[in-house]
Biotite code that builds the C-alpha atoms (Angstrom):
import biotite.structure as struc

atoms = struc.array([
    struc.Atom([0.000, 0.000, 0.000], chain_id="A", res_id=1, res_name="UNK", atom_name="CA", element="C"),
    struc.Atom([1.300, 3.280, -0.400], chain_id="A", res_id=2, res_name="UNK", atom_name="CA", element="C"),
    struc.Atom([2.969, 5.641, 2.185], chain_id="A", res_id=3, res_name="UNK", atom_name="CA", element="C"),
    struc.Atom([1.157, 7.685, 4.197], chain_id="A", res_id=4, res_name="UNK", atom_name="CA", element="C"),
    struc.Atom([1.416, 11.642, 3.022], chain_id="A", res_id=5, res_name="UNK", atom_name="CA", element="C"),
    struc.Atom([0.370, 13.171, 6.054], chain_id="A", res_id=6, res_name="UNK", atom_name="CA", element="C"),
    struc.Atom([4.103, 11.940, 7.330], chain_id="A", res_id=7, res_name="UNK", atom_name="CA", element="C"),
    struc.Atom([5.683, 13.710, 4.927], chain_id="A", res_id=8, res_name="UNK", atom_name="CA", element="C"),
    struc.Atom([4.049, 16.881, 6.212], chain_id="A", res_id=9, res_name="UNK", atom_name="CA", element="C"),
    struc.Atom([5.392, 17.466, 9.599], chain_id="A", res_id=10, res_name="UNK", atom_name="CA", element="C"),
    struc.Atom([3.072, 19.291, 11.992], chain_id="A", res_id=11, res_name="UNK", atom_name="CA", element="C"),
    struc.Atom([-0.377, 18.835, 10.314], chain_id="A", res_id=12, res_name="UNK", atom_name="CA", element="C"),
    struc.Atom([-1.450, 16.193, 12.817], chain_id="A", res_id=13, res_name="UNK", atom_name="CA", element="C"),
    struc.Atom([-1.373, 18.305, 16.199], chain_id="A", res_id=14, res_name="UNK", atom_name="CA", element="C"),
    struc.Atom([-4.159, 20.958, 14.920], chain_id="A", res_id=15, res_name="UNK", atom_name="CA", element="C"),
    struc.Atom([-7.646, 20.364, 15.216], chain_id="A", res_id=16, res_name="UNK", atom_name="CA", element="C"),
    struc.Atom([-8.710, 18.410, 11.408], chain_id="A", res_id=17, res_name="UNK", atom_name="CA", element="C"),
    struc.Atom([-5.027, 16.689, 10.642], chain_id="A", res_id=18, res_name="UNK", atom_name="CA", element="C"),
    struc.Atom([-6.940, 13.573, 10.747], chain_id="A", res_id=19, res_name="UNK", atom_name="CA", element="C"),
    struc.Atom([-9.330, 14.843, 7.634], chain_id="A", res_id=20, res_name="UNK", atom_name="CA", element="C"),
    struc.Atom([-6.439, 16.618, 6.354], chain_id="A", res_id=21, res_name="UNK", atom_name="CA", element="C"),
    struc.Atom([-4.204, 13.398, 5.938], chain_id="A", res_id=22, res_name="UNK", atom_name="CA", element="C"),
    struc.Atom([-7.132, 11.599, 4.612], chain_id="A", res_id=23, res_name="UNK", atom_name="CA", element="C"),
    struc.Atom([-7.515, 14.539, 2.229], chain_id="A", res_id=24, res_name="UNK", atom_name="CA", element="C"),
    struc.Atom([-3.936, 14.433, 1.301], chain_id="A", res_id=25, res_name="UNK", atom_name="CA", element="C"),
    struc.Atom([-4.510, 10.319, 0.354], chain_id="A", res_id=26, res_name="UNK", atom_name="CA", element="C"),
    struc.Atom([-6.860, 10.750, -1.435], chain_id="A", res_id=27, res_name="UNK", atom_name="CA", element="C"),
    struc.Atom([-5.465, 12.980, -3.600], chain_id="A", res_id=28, res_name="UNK", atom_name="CA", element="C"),
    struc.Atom([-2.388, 10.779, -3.862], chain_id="A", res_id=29, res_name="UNK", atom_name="CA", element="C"),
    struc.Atom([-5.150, 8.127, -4.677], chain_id="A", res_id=30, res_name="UNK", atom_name="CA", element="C"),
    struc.Atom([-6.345, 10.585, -7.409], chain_id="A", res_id=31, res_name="UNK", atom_name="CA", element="C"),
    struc.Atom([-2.910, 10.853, -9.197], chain_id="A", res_id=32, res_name="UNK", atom_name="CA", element="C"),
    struc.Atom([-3.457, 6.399, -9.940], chain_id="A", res_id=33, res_name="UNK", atom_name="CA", element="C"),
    struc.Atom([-6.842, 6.332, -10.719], chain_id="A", res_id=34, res_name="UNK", atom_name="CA", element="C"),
    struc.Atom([-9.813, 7.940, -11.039], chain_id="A", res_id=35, res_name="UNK", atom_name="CA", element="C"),
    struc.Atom([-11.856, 9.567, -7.839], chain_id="A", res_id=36, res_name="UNK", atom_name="CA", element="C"),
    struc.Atom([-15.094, 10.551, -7.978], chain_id="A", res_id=37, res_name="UNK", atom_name="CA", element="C"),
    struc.Atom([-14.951, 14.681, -8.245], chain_id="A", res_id=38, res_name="UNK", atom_name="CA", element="C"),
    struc.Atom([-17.522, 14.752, -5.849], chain_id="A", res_id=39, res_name="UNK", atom_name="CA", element="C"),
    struc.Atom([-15.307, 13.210, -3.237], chain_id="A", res_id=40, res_name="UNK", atom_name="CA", element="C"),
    struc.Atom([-12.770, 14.965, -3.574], chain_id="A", res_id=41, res_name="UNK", atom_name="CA", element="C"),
    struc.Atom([-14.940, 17.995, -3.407], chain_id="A", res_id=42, res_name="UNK", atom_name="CA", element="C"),
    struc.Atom([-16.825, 16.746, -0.095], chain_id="A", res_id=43, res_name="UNK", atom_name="CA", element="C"),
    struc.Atom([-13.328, 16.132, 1.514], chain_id="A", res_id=44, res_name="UNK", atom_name="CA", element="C"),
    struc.Atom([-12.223, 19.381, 0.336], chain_id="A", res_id=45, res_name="UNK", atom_name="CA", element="C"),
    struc.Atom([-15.370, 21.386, 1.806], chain_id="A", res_id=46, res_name="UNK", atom_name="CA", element="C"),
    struc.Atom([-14.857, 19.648, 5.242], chain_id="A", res_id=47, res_name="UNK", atom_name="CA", element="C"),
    struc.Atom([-10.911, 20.972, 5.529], chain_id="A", res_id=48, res_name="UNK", atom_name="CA", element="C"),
    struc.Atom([-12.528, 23.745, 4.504], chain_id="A", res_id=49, res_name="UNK", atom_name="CA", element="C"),
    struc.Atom([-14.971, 23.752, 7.233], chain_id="A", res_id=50, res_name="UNK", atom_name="CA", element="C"),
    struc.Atom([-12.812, 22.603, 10.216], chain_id="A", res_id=51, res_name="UNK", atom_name="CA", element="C"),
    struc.Atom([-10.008, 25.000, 9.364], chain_id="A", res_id=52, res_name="UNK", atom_name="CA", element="C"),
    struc.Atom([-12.773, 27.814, 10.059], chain_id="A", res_id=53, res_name="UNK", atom_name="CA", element="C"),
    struc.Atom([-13.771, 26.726, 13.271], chain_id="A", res_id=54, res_name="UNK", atom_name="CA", element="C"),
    struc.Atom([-10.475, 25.741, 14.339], chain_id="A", res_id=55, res_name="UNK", atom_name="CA", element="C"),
    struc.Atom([-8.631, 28.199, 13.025], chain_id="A", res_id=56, res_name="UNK", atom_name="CA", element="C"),
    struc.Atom([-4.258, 27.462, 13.027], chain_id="A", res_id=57, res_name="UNK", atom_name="CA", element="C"),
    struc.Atom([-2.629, 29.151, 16.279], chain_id="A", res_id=58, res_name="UNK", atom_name="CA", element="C"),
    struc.Atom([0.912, 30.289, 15.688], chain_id="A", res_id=59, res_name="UNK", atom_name="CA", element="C"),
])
């Protein structure tokens, strides 16, 4: 199976959404080797989208 991408990203699991945003990054990785339903990839997108607004990043 292939790596996980959220690994190569340091720090995007300890804010609120890294789970959803690691997911996100797999599937888009998934999305490079074969077709993904747009819609998916535009639901996952919207909830980043969504959690990143409540939880905004705190530097």
């Amino acid at each position: 199976m292939s790596q996980s991408a959220g690994s190569s990203i340091p720090g995007r699991r300890d804010r609120t959404g890294g789970i959803v945003r690691d997911k996100l990054d797999l599937l888009m990785i998934e999305l490079e080797r074969e077709k993904v339903p747009q819609n998916l990839v535009d639901l996952a997108q919207d909830l980043q989208k969504a959690l990143d607004e409540k939880f905004p990043k705190e530097d």
